[in-house]
PAGUMAR-98338 format. One record per residue: residue in three letters; y, z, x of N, C-alpha, C, O, CB in turn. Coordinates in steps of 0.05 Angstrom, whole numbers, plus 5000, padded with zeros to 4 digits. Glycine has a CB too. Example, Ala and Ser with C-alpha at 12.3 -4.5 7.8 and 13.67 -1.06 7.14 Angstrom:
<tornus>
ALA488651565264491051565246493451565264493451695285491151815226SER495551425257497951435273500151575258502351615268498851145282
</tornus>
This chain:
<tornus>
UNK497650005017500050005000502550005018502550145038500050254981UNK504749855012506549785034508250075026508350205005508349435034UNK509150085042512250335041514250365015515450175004514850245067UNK514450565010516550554983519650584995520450805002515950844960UNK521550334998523450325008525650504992525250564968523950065011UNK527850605008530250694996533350695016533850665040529450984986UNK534450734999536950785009537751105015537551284998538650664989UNK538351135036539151485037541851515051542851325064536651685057UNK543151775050545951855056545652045073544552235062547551945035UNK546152075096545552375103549052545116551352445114542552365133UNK548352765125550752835131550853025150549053195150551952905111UNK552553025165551853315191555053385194556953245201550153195233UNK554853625187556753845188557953895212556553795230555654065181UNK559553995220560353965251562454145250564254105235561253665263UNK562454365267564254625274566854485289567354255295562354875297UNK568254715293571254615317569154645347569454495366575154955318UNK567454825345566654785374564054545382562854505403565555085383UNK564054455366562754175366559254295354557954095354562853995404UNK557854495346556054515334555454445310557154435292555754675336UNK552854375306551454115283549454335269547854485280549153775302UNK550254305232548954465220546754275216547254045211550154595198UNK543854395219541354275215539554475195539154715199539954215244UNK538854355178536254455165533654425186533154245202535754285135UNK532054675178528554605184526854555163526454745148527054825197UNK525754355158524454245138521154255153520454335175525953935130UNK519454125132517654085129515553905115515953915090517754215128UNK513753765120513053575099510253775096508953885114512753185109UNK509553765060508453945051505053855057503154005052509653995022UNK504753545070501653465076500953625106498753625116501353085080UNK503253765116503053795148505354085158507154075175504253435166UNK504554315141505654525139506654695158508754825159504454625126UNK504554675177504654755197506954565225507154595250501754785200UNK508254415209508954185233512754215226513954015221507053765225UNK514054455228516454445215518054215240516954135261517954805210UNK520454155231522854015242525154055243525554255229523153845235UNK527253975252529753975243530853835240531453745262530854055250UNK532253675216533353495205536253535198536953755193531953445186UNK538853255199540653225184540453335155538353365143541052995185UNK542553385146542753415111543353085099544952905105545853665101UNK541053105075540852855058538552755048536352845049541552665071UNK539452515035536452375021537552225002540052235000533952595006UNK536252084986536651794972538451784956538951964941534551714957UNK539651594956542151454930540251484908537851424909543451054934UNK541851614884540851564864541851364850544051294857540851734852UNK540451194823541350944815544251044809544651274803539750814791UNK546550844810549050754804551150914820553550914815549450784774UNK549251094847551251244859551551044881550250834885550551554866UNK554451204901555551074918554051284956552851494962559551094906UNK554551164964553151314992555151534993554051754993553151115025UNK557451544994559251794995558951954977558852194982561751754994UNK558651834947557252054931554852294936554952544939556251904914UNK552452044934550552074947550752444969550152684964550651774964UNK552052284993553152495019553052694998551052834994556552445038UNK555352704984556852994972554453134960554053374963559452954946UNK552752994946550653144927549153294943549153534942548652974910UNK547753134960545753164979546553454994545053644997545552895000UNK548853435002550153715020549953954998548754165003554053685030UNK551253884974551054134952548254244946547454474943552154024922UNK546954034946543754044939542654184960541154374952542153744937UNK542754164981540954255004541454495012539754635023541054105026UNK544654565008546454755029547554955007547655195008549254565050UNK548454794986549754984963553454944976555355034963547955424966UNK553854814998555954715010557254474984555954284975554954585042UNK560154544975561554394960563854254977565354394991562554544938UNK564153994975566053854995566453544974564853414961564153815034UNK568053534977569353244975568752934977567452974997570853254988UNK568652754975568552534992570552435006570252235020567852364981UNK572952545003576052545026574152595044573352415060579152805024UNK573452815044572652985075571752905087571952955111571253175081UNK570252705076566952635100568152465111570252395100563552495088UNK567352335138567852205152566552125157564252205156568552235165UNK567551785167565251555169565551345154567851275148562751625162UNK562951195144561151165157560251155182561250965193560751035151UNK558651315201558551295234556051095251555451055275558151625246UNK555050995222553050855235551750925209552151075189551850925266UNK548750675224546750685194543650605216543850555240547950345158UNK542150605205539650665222537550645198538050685174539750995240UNK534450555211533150535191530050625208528750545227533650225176UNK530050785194525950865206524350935180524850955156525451235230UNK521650945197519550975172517951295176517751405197516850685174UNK517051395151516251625155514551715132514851565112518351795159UNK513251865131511451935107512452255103512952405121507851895115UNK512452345065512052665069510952675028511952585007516152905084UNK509052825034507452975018504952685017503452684998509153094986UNK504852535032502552355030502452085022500551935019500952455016UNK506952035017506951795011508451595039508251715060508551794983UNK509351395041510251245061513051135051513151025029508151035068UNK514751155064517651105063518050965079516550965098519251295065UNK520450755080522350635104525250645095526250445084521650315112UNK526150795097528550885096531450835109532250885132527951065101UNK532850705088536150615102538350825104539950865086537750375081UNK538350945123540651115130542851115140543351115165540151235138UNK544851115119548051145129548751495133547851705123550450995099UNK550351445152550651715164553851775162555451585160549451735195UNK554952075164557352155155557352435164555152545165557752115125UNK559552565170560752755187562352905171563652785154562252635208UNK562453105172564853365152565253585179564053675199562653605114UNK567553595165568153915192568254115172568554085148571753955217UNK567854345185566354615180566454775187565554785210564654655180UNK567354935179567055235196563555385196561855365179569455505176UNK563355505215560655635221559555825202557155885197560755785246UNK562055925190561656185171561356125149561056325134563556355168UNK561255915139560555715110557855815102556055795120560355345115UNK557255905081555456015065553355755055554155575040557056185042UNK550455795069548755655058546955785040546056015043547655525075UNK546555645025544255644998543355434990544455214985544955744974UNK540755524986538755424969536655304950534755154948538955444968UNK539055504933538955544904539155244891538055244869541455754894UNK540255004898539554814888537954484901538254244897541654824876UNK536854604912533754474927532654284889532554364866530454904943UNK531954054900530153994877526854124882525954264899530153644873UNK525753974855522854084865521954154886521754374897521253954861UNK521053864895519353754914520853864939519553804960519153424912UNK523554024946524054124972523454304971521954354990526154134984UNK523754524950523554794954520454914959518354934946524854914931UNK521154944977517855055000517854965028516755025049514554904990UNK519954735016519554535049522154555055522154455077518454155050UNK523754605052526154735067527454995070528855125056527954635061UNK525955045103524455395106527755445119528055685113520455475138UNK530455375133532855475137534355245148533755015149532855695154UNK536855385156538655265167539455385193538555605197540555255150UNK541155255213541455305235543355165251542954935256539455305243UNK545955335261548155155282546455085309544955215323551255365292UNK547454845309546254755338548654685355550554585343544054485337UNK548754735381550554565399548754385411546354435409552054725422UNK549754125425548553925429546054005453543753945457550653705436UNK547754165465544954245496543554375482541354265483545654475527UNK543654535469541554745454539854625446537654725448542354905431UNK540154355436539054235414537054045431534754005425541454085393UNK538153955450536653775467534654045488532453965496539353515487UNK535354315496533954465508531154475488528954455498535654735515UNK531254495466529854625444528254385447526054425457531254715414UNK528954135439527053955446524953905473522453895473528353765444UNK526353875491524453945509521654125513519454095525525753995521UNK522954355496521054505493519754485475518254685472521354685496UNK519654335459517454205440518654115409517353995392515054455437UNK521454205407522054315373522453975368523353805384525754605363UNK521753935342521353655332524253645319524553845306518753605310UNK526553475318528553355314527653115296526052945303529753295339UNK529153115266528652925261531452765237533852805239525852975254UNK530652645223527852525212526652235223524752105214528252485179UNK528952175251528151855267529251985290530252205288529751505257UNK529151825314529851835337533051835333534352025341528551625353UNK533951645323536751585319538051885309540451895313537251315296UNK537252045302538352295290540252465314542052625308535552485279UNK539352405345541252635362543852385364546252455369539652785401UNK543052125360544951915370547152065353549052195362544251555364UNK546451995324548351995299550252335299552552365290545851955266UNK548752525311549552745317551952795342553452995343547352855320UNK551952645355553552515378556152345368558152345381551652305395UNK555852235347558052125335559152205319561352125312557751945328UNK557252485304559952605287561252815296562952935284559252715262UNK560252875329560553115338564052935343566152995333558053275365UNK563452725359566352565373567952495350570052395359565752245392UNK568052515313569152345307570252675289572252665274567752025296UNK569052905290570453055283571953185297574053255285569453155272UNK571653285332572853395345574753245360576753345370571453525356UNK574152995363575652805370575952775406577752775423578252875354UNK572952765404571752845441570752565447569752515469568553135447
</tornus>
């Protein structure tokens, strides 16, 4: 069965000191295998990618923001991936918000199918983030994910 294609929005949060808010997720076929991912996921029918962004952040984080705010588009990227046992290839436009560190995450409005599989959140600075890898921690949800993190870090701090 070929891949179930989509469109997705994602979004990475970004401090004054250049740290990247990341969720740790999980795909529920491979429980034991957590990650750390951008905030986001699919356009719903008749929405716009900036929309999209905004929901996705409220949804994941309980974070309310604008589409003024976001910044970008910073790029778009496309990989393939599977989670709960189906196959995806996935179009991702990417987008940047600044943030303070002390911004209150929740929850509380996770759809179904996340809640179980998105075990926290976590500021990263870029070395941290690349130390942590080395030592094994899975970054995701494509390779392109530290690139895109690199570009919102420069397009919010202005480095």
């Amino acid at each position: 069965m070929p891949p179930t294609r989509r469109t997705a929005a994602r979004v990475v949060p970004v401090s004054p000191d250049g740290a990247v808010l990341l969720l740790q997720e999980r795909d529920p076929a491979h429980p034991d295998a957590p990650y750390w991912s951008s905030i986001g996921g699919g356009v719903d029918p008749g929405e716009t990618l900036l929309e999209a962004a905004v929901r996705e952040l409220r949804e994941e984080t309980g974070i309310v923001v604008t589409a003024a705010q976001l910044v970008g588009p910073l790029g778009s990227f496309e990989h393939a991936y599977s989670f709960a046992g189906r196959d995806f290839l996935s179009d991702n436009t990417c987008f940047a918000v600044a943030m303070s560190r002390e911004v209150s995450v929740s929850f509380d409005g996770l759809v179904p199918e996340e809640v179980g599989n998105v075990l926290g959140s976590r500021w990263w600075l870029l070395d941290e983030l690349e130390t942590a890898q080395r030592s094994g921690e899975v970054v995701g949800p494509s390779p392109q994910t530290t690139e895109m993190m690199r570009r919102a870090i420069a397009a919010v701090t202005h480095t």
